[in-house]
C-alpha positions in Angstrom: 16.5 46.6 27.9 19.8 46.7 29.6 18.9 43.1 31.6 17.4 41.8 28.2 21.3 42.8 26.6 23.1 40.9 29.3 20.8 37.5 29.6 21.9 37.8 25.4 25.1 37.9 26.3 25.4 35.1 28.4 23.2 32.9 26.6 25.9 33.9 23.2 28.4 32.6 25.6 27.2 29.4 26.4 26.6 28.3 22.5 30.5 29.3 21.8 31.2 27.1 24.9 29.0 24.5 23.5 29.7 25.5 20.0 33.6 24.3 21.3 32.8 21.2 22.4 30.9 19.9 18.9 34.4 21.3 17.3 36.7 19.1 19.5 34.3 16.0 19.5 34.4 16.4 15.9 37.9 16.8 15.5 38.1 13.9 17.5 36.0 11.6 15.1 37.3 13.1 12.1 39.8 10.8 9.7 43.1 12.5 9.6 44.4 15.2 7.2 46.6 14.2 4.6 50.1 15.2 3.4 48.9 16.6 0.3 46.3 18.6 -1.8 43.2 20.5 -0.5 42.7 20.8 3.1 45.9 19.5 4.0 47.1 21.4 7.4 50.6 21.0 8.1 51.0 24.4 9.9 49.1 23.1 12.9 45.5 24.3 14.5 45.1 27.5 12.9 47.0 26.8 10.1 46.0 27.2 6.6 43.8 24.1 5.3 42.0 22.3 8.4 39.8 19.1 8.4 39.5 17.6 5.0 35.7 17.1 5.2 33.2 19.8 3.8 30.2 20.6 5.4 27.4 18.0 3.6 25.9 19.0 0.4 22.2 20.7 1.1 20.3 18.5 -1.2 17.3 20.1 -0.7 15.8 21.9 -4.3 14.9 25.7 -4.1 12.6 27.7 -6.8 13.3 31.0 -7.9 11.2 33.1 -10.4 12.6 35.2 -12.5 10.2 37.9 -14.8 11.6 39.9 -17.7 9.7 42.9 -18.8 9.0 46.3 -19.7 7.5 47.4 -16.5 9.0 47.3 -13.0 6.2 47.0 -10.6 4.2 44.2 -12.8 7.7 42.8 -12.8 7.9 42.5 -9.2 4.2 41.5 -8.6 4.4 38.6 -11.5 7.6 37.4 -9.5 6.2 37.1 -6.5 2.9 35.3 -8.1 5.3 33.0 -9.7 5.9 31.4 -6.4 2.8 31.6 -4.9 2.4 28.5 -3.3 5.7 28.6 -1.8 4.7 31.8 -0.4 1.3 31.6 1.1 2.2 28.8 4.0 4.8 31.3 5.9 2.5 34.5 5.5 -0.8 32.9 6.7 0.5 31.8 9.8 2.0 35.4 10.2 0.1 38.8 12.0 2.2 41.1 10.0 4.4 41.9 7.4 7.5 43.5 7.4 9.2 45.2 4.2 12.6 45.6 4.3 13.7 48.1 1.8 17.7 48.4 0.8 18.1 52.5 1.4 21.9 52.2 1.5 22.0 55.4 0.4 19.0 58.5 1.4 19.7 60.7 -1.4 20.8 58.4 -4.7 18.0 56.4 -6.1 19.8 54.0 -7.9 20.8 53.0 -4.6 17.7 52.1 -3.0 14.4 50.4 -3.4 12.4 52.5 -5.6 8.8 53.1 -4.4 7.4 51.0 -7.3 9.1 47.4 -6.2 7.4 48.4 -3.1 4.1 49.0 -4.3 4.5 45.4 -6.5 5.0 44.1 -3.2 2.0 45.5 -1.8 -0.2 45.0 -5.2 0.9 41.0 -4.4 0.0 41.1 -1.1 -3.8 43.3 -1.1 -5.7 39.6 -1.9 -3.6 37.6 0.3 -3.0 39.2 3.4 -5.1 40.9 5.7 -2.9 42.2 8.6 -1.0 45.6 8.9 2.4 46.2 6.9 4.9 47.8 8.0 8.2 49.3 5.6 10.4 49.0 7.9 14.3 50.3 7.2 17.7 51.1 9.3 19.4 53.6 7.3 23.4 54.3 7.7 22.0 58.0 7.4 18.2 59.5 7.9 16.2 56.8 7.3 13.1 59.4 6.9 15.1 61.3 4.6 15.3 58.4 2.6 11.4 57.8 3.0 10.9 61.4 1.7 12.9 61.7 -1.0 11.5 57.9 -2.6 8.3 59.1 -2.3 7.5 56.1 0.5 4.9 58.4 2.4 2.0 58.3 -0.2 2.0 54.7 -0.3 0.3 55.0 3.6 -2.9 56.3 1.5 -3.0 54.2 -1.9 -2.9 51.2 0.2 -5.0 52.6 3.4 -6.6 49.1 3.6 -3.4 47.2 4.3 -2.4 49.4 7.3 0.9 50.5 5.8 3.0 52.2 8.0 6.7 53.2 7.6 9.3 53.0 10.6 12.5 53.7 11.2 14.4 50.9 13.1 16.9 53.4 14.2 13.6 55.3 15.9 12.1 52.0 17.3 15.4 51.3 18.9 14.3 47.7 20.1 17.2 45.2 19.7 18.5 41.7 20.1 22.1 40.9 20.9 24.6 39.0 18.6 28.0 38.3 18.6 30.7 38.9 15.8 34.2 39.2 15.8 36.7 42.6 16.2 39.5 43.3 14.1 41.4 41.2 16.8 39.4 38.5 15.8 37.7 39.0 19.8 34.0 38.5 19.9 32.0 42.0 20.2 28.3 42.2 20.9 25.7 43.8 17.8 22.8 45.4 18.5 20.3 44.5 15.5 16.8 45.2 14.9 14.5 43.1 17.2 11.3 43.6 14.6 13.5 41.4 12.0 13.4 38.6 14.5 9.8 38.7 16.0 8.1 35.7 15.4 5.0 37.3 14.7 6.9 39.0 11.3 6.6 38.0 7.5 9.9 39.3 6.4 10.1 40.6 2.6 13.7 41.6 1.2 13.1 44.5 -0.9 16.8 44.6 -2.6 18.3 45.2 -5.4 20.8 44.1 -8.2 23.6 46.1 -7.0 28.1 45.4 -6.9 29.4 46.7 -3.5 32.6 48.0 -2.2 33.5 45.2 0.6 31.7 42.2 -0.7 31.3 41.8 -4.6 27.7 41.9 -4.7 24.8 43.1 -2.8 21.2 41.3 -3.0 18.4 40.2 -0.3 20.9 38.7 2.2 22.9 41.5 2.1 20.5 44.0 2.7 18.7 41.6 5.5 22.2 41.6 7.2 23.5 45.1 6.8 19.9 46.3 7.2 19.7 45.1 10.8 22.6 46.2 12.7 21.6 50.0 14.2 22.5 53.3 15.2 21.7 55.8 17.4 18.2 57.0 17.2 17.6 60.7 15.2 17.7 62.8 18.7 19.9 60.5 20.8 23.2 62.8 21.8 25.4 59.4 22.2 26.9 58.4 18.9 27.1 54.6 18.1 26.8 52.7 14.9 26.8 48.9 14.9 26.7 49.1 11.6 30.8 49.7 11.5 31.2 46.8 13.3 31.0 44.6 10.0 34.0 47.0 8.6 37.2 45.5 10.7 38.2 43.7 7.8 37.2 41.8 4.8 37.7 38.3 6.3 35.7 38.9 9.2 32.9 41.2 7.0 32.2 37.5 5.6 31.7 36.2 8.2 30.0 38.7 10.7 27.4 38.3 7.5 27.1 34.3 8.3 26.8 35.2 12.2 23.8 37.9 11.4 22.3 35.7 8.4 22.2 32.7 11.2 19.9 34.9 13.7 17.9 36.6 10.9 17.4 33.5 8.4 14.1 31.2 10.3 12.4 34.7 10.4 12.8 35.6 6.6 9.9 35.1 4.7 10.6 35.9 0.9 13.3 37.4 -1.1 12.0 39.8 -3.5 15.6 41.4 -5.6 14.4 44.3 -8.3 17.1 44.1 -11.4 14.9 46.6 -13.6 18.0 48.8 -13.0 20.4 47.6 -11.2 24.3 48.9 -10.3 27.8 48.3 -11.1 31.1 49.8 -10.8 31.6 51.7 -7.2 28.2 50.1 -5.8 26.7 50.0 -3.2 26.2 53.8 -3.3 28.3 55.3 -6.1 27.9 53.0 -9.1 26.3 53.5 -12.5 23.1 51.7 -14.0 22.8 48.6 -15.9 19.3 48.1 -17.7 18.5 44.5 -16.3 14.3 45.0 -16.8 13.7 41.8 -14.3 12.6 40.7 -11.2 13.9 37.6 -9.1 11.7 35.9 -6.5 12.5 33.2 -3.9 11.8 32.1 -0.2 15.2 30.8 -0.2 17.3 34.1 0.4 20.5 31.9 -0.5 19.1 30.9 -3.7 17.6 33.9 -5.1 21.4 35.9 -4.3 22.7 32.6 -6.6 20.7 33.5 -9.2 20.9 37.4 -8.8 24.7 36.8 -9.2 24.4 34.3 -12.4 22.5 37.6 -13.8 25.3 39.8 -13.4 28.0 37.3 -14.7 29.9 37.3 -11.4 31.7 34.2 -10.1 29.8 32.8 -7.3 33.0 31.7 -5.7 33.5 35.5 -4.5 30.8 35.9 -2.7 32.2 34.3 0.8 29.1 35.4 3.1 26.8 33.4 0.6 28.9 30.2 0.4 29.3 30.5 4.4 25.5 30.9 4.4 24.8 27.7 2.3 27.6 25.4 3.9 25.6 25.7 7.4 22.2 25.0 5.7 20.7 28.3 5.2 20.4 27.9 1.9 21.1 26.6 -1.5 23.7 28.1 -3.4 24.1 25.3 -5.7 23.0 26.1 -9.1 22.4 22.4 -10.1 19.6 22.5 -7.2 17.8 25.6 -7.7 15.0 25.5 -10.2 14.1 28.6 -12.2 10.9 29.1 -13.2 9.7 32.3 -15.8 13.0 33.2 -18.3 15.7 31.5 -18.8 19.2 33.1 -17.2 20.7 32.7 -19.9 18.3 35.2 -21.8 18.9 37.7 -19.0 22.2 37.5 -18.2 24.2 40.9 -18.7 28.3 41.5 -17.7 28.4 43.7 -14.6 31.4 45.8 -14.1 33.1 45.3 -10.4 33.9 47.6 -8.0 37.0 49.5 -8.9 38.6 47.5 -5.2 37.7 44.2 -6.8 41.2 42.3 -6.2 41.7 44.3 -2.4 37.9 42.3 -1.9 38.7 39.2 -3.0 42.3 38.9 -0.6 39.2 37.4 1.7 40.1 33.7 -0.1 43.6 34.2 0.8 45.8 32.5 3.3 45.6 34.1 6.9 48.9 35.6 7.6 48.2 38.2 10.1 48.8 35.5 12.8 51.3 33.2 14.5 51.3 30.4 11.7 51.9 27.8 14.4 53.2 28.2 17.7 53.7 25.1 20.4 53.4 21.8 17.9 57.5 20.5 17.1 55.6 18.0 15.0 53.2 19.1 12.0 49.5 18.3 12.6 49.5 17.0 9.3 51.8 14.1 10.1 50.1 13.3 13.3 48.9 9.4 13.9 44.9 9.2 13.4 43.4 8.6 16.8 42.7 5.1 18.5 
């Protein structure tokens, strides 16, 4: 395990080196920046602004279902139907399923998956899948508390024939190795769940329609990313959470979120997001309920969060982890591009309240003034000739 963490390590250190050289011969290629307007960089490298050119467009179309009704588990189940033939090419060619459940919380069920989104997944699933399933969760707290007190243990005899099984990816203590960045902005290595990244794994996001404390809104990408990072295992005397490693500070929550959702995304299967009830106010843990009574489906995690956040009237501008996400291809977060099959969003779109810290989390869009503005250029970058 220990040689397995090092070889990471070094292999995360020659992509930044290699990472670095793309960046320069792009910067080398790249038309200069202007005086004026958007993007304009007159501070210097690591000033405010930078190249003017975005990241292309992902042209690509995603689907996402979305299902009104009375009934949360057909919900879920009719969702997941809805996109059936997007579905059924990623989980043949799989030997397992893996549920991921969003038990931010152990004791509050408004804060996690409730046991009937799980058992639509599993009611979808009985015809078209034949291997074991595992629910598989890495709580901040207990994760078997949680287990126990959603009633996720009888679900290991209603669905016998599907080999359900329910771990703790505390427990199972297999990891990979990632990088993010400290509160110095110095890269740090994570320790995430190595059964979100097998190979062998059809990954289902079991989240919810929840606001958070740190980053607007929480849906399948959040609880993918969040969900992976661990903590010591239940009877381990060494205390360590890589979960607080996503806490140094909102600007590099974001993107610690993109690093994660870049390792996790070519394993993720489908996005399955329960809005029968979801939360606002002081989510991700503390919030109250909003009666939502739908279900959103997608194998594009980046599209189904778009939608999820059309739903609760929030401006997808805020959410910096899913723009991040979408401007290096993981996903569409263009509206315009993601086609919504089942009821319209405009019938099922409900004002969530935000989190009470709403303007502290959005200071992520802000200028970065916590460094040197510019230190060693007498001229402006800005005003530098373009390259020969």
């Amino acid at each position: 395990m220990a040689d397995h963490s090092r070889r990471s390590l070094f292999q995360l250190a020659g992509a930044a080196a290699l990472l670095r050289g793309q960046i320069a011969l792009a910067q080398q290629s790249a038309p200069p920046p202007t005086k004026q307007g958007r993007g304009t960089n007159s501070r210097g490298p690591g000033g405010r602004g930078g190249l003017d050119e975005p990241f292309p467009a992902l042209e690509r179309h995603s689907t996402v279902a979305v299902i009104s009704g009375a009934e949360r588990r057909k919900n879920v189940h009719d969702a997941l139907v809805a996109i059936d033939k997007q579905i059924l090419p990623g989980l043949k060619s799989k030997k397992f399923v893996v549920i991921k459940p969003n038990n931010v919380s152990t004791v509050n069920q408004l804060a996690a998956t409730h046991v009937d989104a799980l058992r639509g997944i599993l009611d979808y699933l009985a015809p078209r899948f034949k291997g074991p399933v595992t629910i598989a969760e890495a709580s901040a707290g207990q994760t078997h508390e949680g287990f126990e007190n959603f009633k996720y243990p009888p679900l290991l005899k209603e669905y016998a024939k599907q080999k359900v099984s329910l771990v703790d990816l505390n427990e199972d203590a297999r990891f990979e190795t990632i990088a993010l960045l400290d509160g110095d902005m110095h890269p740090i290595p994570c320790r995430i769940a190595r059964m979100l990244v097998d190979p062998d794994a059809f990954v289902i996001s079991s989240a919810m329609l929840k606001t958070h404390n740190t980053v607007i809104a929480t849906l399948s990408v959040k609880n993918m990313v969040l969900g992976a990072p661990l903590h010591q295992a239940p009877k381990d005397t060494a205390r360590w959470n890589e979960k607080r490693k996503f806490h140094f500070g909102v600007r590099q929550t974001h993107y610690n979120m993109l690093l994660t959702a870049q390792k996790l995304q070519p394993h993720w299967g489908v996005a399955l997001i329960d809005g029968f009830e979801g939360m606002e106010g002081n989510g991700p843990g503390s919030g109250t309920p909003v009666s939502s009574k739908i279900a959103i489906a997608s194998t594009d995690f980046i599209a189904a969060d778009r939608v999820g956040v059309e739903a609760m009237s929030i401006n997808p501008d805020w959410l910096g982890y899913l723009k991040y996400s979408s401007a290096l291809g993981l996903g569409q977060y263009d509206l315009s591009k993601i086609d919504v099959v089942g009821a319209k969003l405009a019938d099922v779109k409900k004002p969530y309240r935000m989190h009470a810290d709403i303007e502290l989390e959005l200071e992520w869009q802000g200028p970065m003034t916590e460094l040197p503005p510019q230190i060693g250029w007498l001229t402006p970058f800005s005003e530098y000739p373009p390259c020969a």
